[in-house]
C-alpha positions as CSV (number, residue, x, y, z in Angstrom):
1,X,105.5,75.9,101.9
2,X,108.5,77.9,100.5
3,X,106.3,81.0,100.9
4,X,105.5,80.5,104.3
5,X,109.3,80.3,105.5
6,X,110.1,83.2,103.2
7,X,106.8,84.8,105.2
8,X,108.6,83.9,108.6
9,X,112.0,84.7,107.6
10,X,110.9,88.8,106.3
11,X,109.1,88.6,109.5
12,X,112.3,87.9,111.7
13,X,114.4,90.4,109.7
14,X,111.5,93.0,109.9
15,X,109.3,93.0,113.3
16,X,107.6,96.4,112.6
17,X,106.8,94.9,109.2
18,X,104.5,92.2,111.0
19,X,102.2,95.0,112.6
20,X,101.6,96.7,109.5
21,X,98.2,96.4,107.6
22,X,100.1,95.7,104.5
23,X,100.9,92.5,106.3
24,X,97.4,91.5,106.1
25,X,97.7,92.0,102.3
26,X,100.9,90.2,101.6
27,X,98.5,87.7,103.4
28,X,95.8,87.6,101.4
29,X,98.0,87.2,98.0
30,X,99.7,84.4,99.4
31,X,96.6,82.8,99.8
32,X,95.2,83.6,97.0
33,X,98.2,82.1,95.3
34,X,98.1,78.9,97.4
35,X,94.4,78.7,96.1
36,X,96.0,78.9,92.4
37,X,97.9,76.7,92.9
């Protein structure tokens, strides 16, 4: 859960961020690491 309001919080400082396709892979390891977990 922390990760997802650390997520929404880089997304509010950094809007441009959220359209980038790295996005999709800051995605992707955070799921991954949920799966970890």
């Amino acid at each position: 859960i922390e990760v997802q309001i650390r997520l929404r919080d880089h997304l509010k400082r950094y809007p441009d961020f959220y359209n980038e396709e790295i996005f999709r892979e800051v995605i992707e390891e955070t799921e991954s690491t949920f799966k970890e977990i």
